[in-house]
ZASE-996998 format. One line per field, with one value per residue (C-alpha): x, y, z; residue in three letters. Coordinates in steps of 0.25 Angstrom, whole numbers. Layout:
<atoms>
x = X | ... $
y = Y | ... $
z = Z | ... $
code = ALA | ... $
</atoms>
This chain:
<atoms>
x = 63 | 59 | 45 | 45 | 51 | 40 | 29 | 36 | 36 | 23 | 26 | 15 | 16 | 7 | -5 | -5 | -5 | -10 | 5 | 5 | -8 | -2 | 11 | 3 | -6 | 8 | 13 | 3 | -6 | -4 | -6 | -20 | -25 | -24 | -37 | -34 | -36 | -26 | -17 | -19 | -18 | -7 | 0 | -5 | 3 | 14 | 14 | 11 | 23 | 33 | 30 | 33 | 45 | 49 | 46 | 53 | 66 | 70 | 62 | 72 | 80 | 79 | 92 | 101 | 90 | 93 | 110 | 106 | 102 | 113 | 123 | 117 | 119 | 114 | 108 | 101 | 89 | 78 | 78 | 78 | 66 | 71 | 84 | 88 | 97 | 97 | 94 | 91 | 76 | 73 | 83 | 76 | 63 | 65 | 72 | 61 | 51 | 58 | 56 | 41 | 39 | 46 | 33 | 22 | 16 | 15 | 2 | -6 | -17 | -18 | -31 | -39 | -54 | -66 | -54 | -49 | -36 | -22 | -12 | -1 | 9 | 9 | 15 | 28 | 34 | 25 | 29 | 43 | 45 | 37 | 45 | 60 | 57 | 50 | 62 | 71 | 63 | 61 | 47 | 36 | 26 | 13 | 22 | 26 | 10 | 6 | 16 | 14 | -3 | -2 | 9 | 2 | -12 | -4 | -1 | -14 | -19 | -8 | -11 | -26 | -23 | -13 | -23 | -12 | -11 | -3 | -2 | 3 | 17 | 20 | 22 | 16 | 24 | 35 | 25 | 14 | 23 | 32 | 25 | 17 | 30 | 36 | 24 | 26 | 43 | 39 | 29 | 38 | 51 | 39 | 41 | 32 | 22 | 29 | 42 | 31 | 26 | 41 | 43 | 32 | 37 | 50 | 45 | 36 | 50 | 54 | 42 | 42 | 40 | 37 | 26 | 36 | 44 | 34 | 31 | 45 | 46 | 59 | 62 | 60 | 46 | 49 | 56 | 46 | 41 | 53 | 58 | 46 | 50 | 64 | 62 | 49 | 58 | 69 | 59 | 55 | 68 | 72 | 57 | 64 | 78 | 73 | 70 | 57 | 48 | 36 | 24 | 14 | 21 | 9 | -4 | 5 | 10 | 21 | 17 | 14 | -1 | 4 | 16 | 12 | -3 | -10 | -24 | -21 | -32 | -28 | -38 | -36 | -23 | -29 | -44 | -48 | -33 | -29 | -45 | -41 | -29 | -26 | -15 | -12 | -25 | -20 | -13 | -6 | -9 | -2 | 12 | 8 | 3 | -10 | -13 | -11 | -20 | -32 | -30 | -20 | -33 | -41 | -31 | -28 | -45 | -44 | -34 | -37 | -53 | -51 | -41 | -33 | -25 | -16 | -16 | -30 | -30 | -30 | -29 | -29 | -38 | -34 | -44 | -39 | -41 | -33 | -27 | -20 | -18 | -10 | -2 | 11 | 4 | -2 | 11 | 15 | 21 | 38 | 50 | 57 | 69 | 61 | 51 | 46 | 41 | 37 | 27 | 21 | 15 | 11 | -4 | 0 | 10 | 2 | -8 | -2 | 5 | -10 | -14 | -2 | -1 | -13 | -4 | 7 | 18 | 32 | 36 | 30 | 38 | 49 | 57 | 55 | 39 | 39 | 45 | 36 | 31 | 19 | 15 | 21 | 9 | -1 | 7 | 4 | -11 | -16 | -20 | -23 | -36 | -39 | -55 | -58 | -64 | -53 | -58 | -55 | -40 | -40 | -48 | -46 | -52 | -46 | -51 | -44 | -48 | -47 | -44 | -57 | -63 | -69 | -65 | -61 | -62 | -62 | -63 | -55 | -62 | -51 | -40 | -36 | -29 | -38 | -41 | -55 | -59 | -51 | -42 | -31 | -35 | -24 | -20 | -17 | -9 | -2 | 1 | 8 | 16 | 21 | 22 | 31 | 39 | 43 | 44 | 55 | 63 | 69 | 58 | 54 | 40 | 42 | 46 | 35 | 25 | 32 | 32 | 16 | 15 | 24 | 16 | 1 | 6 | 15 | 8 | 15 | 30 | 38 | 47 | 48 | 62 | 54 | 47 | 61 | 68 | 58 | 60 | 74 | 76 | 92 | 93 | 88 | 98 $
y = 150 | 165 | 169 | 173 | 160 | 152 | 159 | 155 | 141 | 140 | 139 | 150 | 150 | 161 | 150 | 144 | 128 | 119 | 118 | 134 | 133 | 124 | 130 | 144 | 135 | 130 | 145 | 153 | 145 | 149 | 142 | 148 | 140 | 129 | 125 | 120 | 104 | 107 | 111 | 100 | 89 | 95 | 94 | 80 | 76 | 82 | 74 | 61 | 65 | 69 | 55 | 48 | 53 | 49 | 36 | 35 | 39 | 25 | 19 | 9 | 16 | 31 | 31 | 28 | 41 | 51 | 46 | 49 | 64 | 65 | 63 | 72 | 83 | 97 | 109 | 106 | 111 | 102 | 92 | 75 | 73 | 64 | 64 | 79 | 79 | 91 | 90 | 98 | 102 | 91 | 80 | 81 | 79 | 66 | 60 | 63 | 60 | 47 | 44 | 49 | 39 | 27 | 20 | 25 | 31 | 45 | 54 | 49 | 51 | 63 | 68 | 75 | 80 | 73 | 65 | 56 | 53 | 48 | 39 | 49 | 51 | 69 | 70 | 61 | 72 | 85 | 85 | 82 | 93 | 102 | 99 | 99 | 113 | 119 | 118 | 121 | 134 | 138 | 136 | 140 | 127 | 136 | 136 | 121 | 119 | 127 | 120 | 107 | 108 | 113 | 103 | 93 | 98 | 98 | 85 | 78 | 85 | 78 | 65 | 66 | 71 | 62 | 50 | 42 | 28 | 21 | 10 | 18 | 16 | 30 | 35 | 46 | 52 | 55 | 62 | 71 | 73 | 79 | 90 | 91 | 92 | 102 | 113 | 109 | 113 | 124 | 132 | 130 | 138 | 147 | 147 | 155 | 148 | 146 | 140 | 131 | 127 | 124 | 117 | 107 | 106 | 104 | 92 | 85 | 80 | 73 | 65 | 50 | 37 | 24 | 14 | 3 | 9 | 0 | -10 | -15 | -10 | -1 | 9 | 19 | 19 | 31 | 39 | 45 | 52 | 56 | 60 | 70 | 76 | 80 | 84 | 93 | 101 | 100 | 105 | 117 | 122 | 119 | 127 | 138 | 138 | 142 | 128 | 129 | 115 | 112 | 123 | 113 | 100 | 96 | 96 | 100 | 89 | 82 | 86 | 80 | 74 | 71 | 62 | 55 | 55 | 44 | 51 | 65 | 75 | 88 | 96 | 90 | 96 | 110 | 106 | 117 | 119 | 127 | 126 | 110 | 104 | 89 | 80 | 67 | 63 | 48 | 49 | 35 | 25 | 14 | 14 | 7 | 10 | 16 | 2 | -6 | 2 | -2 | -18 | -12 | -4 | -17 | -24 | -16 | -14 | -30 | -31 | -21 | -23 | -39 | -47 | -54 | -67 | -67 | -81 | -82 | -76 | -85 | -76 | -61 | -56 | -42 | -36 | -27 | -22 | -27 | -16 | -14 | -30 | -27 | -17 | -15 | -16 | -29 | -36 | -48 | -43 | -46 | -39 | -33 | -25 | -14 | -20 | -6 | -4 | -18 | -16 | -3 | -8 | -22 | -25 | -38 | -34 | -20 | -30 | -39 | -29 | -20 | -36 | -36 | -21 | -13 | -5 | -4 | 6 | 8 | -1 | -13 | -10 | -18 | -29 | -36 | -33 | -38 | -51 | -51 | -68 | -62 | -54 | -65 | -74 | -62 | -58 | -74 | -72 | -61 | -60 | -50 | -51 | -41 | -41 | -26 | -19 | -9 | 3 | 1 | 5 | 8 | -3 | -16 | -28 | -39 | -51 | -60 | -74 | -80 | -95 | -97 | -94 | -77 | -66 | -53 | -43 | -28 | -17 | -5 | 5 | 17 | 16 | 24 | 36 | 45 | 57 | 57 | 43 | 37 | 47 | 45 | 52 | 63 | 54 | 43 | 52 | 56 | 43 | 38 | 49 | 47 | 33 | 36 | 45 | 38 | 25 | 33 | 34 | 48 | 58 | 59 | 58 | 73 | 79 | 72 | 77 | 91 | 89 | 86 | 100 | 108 | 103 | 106 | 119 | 120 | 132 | 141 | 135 | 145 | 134 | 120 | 117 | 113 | 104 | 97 | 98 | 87 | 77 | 81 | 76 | 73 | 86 | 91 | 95 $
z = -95 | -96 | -97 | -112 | -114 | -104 | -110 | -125 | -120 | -118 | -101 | -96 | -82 | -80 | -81 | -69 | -68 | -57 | -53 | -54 | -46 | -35 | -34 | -29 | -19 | -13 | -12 | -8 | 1 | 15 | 29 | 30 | 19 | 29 | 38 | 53 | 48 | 36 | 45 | 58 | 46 | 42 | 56 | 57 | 45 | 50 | 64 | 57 | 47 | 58 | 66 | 52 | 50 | 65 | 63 | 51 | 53 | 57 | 46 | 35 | 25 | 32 | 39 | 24 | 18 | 30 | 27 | 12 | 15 | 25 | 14 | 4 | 16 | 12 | 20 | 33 | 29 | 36 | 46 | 45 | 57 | 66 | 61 | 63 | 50 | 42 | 27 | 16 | 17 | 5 | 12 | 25 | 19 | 10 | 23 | 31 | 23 | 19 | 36 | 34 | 24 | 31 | 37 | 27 | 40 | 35 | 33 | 18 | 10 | 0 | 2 | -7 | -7 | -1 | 8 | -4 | -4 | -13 | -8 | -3 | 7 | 6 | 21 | 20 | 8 | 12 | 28 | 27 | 15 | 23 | 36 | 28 | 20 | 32 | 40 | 28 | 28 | 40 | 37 | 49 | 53 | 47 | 34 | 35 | 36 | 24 | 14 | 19 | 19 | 5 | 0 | 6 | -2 | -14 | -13 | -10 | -20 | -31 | -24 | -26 | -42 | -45 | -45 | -37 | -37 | -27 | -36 | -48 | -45 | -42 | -27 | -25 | -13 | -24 | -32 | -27 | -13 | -23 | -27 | -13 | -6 | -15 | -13 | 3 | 0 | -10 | -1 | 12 | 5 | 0 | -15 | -24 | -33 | -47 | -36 | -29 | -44 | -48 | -38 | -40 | -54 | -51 | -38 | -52 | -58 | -43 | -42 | -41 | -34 | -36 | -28 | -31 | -18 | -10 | -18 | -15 | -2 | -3 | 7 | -7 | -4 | 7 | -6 | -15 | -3 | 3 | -12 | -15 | -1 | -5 | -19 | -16 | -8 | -20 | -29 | -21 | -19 | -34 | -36 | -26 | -30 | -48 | -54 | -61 | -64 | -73 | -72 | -69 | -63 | -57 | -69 | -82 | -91 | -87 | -71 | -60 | -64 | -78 | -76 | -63 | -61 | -71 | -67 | -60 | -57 | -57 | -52 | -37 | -38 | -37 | -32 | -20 | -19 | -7 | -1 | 2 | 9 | 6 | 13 | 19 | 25 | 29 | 43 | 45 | 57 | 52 | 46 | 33 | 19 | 17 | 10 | 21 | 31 | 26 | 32 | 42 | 47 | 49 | 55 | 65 | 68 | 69 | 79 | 87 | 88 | 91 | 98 | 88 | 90 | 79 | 80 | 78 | 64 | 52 | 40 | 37 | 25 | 24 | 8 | 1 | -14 | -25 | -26 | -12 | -13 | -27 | -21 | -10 | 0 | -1 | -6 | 3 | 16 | 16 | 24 | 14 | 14 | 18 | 29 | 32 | 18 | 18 | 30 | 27 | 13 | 16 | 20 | 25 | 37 | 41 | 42 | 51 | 58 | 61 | 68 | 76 | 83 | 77 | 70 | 60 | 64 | 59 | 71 | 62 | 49 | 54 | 53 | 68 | 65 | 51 | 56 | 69 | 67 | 71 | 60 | 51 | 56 | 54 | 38 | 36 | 39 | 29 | 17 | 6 | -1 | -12 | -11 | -9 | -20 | -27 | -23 | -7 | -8 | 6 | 12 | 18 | 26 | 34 | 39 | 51 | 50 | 61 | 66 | 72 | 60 | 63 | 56 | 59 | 48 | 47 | 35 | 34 | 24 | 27 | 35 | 46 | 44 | 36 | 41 | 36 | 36 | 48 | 54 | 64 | 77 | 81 | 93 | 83 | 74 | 85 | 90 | 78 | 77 | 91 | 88 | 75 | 84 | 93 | 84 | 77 | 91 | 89 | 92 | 107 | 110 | 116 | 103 | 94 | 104 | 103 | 87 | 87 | 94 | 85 | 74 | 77 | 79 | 67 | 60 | 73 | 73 | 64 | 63 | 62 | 70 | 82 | 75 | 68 | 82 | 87 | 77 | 77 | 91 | 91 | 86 | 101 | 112 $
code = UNK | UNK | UNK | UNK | UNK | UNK | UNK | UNK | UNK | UNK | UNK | UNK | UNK | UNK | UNK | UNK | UNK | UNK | UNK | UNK | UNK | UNK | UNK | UNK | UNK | UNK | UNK | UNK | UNK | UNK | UNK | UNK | UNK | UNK | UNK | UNK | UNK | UNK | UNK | UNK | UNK | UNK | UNK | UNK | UNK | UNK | UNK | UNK | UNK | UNK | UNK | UNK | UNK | UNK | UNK | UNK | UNK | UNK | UNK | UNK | UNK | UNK | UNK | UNK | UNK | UNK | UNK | UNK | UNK | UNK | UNK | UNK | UNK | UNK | UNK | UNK | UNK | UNK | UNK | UNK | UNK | UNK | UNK | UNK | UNK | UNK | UNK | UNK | UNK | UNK | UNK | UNK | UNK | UNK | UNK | UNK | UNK | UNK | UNK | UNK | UNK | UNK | UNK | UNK | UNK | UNK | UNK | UNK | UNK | UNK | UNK | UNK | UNK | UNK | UNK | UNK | UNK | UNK | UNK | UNK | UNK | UNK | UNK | UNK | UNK | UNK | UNK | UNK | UNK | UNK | UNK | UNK | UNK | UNK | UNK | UNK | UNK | UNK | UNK | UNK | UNK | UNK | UNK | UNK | UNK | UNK | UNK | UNK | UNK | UNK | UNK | UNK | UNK | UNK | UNK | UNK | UNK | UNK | UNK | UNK | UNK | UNK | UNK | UNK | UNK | UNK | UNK | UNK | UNK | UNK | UNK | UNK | UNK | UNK | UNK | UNK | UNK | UNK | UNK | UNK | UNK | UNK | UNK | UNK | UNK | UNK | UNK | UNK | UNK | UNK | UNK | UNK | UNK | UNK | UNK | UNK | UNK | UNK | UNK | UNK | UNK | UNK | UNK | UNK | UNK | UNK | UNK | UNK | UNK | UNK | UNK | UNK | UNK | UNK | UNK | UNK | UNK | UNK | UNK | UNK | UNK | UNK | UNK | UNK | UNK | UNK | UNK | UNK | UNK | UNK | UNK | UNK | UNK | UNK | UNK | UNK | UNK | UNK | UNK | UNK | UNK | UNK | UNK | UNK | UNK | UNK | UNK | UNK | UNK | UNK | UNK | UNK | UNK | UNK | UNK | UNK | UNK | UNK | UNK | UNK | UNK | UNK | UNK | UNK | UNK | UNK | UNK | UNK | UNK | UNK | UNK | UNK | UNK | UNK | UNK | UNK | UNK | UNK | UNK | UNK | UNK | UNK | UNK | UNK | UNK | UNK | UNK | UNK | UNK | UNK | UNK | UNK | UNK | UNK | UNK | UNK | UNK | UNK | UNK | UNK | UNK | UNK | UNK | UNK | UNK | UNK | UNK | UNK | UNK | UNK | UNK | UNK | UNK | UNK | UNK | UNK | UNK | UNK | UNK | UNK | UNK | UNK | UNK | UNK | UNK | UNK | UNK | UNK | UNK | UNK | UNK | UNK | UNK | UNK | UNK | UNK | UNK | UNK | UNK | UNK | UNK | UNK | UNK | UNK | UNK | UNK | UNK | UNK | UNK | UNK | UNK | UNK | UNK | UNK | UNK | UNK | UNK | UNK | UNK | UNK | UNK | UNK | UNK | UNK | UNK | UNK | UNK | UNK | UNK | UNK | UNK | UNK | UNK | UNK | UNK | UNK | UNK | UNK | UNK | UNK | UNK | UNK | UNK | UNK | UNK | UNK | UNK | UNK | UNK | UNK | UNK | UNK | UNK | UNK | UNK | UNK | UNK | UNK | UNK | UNK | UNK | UNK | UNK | UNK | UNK | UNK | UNK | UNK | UNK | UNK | UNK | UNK | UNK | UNK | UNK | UNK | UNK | UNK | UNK | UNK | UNK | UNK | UNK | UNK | UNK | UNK | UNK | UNK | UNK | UNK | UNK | UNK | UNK | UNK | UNK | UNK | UNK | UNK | UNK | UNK | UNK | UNK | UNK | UNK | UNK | UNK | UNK | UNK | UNK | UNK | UNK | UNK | UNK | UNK | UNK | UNK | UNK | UNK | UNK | UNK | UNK | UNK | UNK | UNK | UNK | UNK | UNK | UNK | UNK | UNK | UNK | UNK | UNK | UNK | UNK | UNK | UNK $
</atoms>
C-alpha cells in the first residue's frame, strides 16, 4: 500500500500511536539512559538466568526439544548453552529458554511504580533472546545491556497494564514476553522505529498460552515461554526483512490490550517512559511457584528456628485464601507423568520438602525424593485450610501440631525473594547460581566463577564469545 492509497484508506501514520511511541523508545534509547542500579539489576538477572539454564538442561523432556531443533538444522547462528549446538538465533533461544524454564526457578515479578508487581516471568524469554541475537549479531555487552533493560521495561510495563490474572486462563509468558522479547530482538539488529513498530505488530498475531499447561502438569508448561522467545526473534527479522504489521498492535482495536486484556490500563504502558526502568524484581530462593512460597517461607523458618522431630508432628495446618486453595497449587500432591511439574506447583510437597532440608531445589523435583517414605509420612500430616482473608495472595501461615499437645506456628506476610521487601543477599544469589551450576554437572565451578566476572563487567566486553565459551565447555580444547 503506497502512501496516497494509506492516506485514502484512512491509515495516517503521520499521528503517532502508543505503539508508534514505544517503537521510538526501543530504537532510540541509549545505554546512558541507564542509572548504575538499572544496570547491576540488570547483570543480576543475567547470573540468576545463566545458572537457570545450567540446571535445566538435564530437566525432563529437554533432551527430545534440543533433537527437535537439531533436525530442523539451519544457520549456526547462536549457541544452545550448556550444549554448544549451533542454531539459528531463534532456535537457540526457544531451546534455552525451554531449560530456563524447567524448574520455575528463574527471576519474576514485573514491577511497576511504587514497587507493586504482576505475576510475570520477563527474564526466561528476554535474556535468552538477548543472549541468541546478541551473538547472531555480533552485538557488544554494553549493546546487549541497553536492549535487554529497555525490553525488559517494556515488558513490565505490559504486565502491570494488562491487569493479569494468573487465574484467567491465559499464560502470560506467551503474551506480553512476546512483545517484550521482540523490542529486545529489534533493538539488537538495530532496526529503525517504524521496523521496531512492525515488528511488534507482527509479535501481536504469535501470542498465546494457556494456564491449563499446569493444571495438568504437562512438560507444555515450559512452551509459552520458550515459544514467545523464538517468535520475538522471528517477528524482528520479518520486521527487518519488509513485512509490515498492525500500526498500533499494542493500544489500537484488535491489539494487544483489546483482545487479551479483560481490564487494561494503558497509560502505564507509557507512564515516565524512558525516566523509569521496570523488570523482574523476584529473585528465586526456592525452586517452586511463587504460590507456594509463602508456606514454603514459614516452613523453612520453623525448621530451622526449632528442633523438629518429625515424629513428633501430629498434623500440619498450612492457611491460605480461597483463592490459592482453588487454584494449581493447592491441588492434592500426586507423581504424575511429569513429577517435575508436579513438585514445583504443589503446596503440599514444597511444604513437606522445606521441613525436611530447609529448602526445595531442582535436586527435590525427582522421582527417589518424591517417593522418599519420609516425606510420605510428612504429605499425610498437612493440610490446607483456606481461612485468609482474599486479599493476602501472597501470605501464608502454618501451624505444627504437635503430639504433646504445643504448637509451633509462624506467619509469612512476603516471601523471600523481593528486592524491596525481603531480598536475597548477593551471597545468597550467588550461591544458588553455583549451586544450579554445579547440579547441572557440565559447567565447572572455574567457568561459572569466570562467567560471574565477565558479566559484572559486561558493558566493556566487545563481544560475548567469552561469555558462550564458558557455558560451552565441551566445546573448549
Amino acid at each position: 500500500m503506497t502512501a496516497q492509497t494509506a492516506e485514502a484508506a484512512g491509515l495516517d501514520h503521520s499521528v503517532e500511536n502508543m505503539t508508534g511511541t514505544v517503537a521510538r523508545h526501543v530504537a532510540d534509547t541509549g545505554f546512558e539512559a541507564f542509572d548504575a542500579g538499572t544496570v547491576a539489576r540488570a547483570k543480576v538477572r543475567i547470573i540468576d538466568s545463566l545458572g537457570n539454564i545450567a540446571a535445566g538442561h538435564r530437566a525432563q523432556g529437554n533432551a527430545a526439544v534440543l533433537d527437535l531443533a537439531r533436525r530442523w538444522g539451519g544457520a549456526p547462528e547462536s549457541t544452545v548453552l550448556v550444549h554448544g549446538v549451533r542454531l539459528p538465533a531463534h532456535n537457540a533461544a526457544m531451546v534455552n529458554a525451554v531449560m530456563m524454564r524447567s524448574y520455575d526457578f528463574e527471576p519474576i515479578g514485573a514491577e511497576y511504580e511504587d514497587q507493586t508487581q504482576s505475576a510475570a516471568h520477563i527474564s526466561g524469554t528476554t535474556v535468552p533472546v538477548a543472549l541468541a541475537v546478541a551473538e547472531q549479531q555480533r552485538s557488544s555487552g554494553r549493546d546487549l545491556l541497553a536492549a535487554l533493560i529497555v525490553g525488559d521495561d517494556l515488558t513490565s510495563r505490559l504486565a502491570a497494564a494488562s491487569g493479569f490474572d494468573v487465574y484467567s486462563g491465559q499464560d502470560n509468558t506467551g503474551t506480553v514476553n512476546g512483545l517484550g522479547g521482540t523490542a529486545v530482538a529489534a533493538k539488537l539488529m538495530g532496526l529503525d522505529v517504524d521496523q521496531v513498530r512492525n515488528a511488534l505488530g507482527i509479535a501481536v498475531n504469535q501470542l498465546s498460552g494457556t494456564v491449563a499447561n499446569i493444571f495438568d502438569q504437562t512438560l507444555a508448561f515450559k512452551l509459552p515461554i520458550a515459544f514467545a522467545a523464538r517468535n520475538s526473534i522471528v517477528s524482528a527479522e520479518l520486521a527487518q526483512a519488509g513485512f509490515t504489521g498492525p500500526a498500533d498492535a499494542i493500544a489500537g482495536q484488535h491489539g494487544f490490550l483489546d483482545m487479551y486484556c479483560s481490564a487494561p490500563a494503558p497509560e502505564k504502558v507509557t507512564r515516565r517512559l524512558g525516566e523509569a526502568f521496570y523488570a523482574d524484581c523476584v529473585i528465586k530462593p526456592w525452586a517452586s511457584c511463587r504460590a507456594s512460597h509463602p508456606s514454603l517461607d514459614a516452613c523453612v523458618r520453623l525448621a530451622t528456628e526449632n528442633r523438629l522431630n518429625e515424629e513428633e508432628i501430629e498434623e500440619i495446618l498450612i492457611h491460605v485464601t480461597p483463592r490459592t486453595l482453588r487454584g494449581f497449587v493447592g491441588q492434592p500432591f500426586v507423581i504424575g507423568e511429569c513429577p517435575e511439574v508436579s513438585g514445583s506447583f504443589s503446596i503440599r510437597f514444597t511444604a513437606a520438602t522445606a521441613l525436611m532440608y530447609r529448602t526445595v531445589r531442582p535436586e527435590h523435583l525427582t522421582l527417589e525424593h518424591m517417593q522418599d517414605p519420609r516425606l510420605q509420612r510428612l504429605l499425610d500430616k498437612i493440610r490446607l485450610v483456606d481461612s485468609l482473608p482474599p486479599a493476602e495472595s501472597l501470605t501464608a501461615e502454618v501451624e505444627l501440631r504437635l503430639r504433646d499437645g504445643s504448637v509451633l506456628r509462624t506467619r509469612t506476610d512476603v516471601p523471600k525473594g523481593d528486592i524491596y521487601a525481603s531480598p536475597m543477599s548477593e551471597a545468597e544469589i550467588l550461591d544458588k547460581y553455583y549451586a544450579n551450576a554445579e547440579f547441572g554437572g557440565t559447567i565447572p565451578r572455574r567457568n561459572a566463577e569466570e562467567a560471574v566476572r565477565l558479566v559484572q563487567r559486561l558493558e566493556e566486553l566487545d563481544s560475548l564469545a567469552p561469555l558462550i565459551k564458558l557455558f560451552t565447555p565441551d566445546l573448549q580444547h
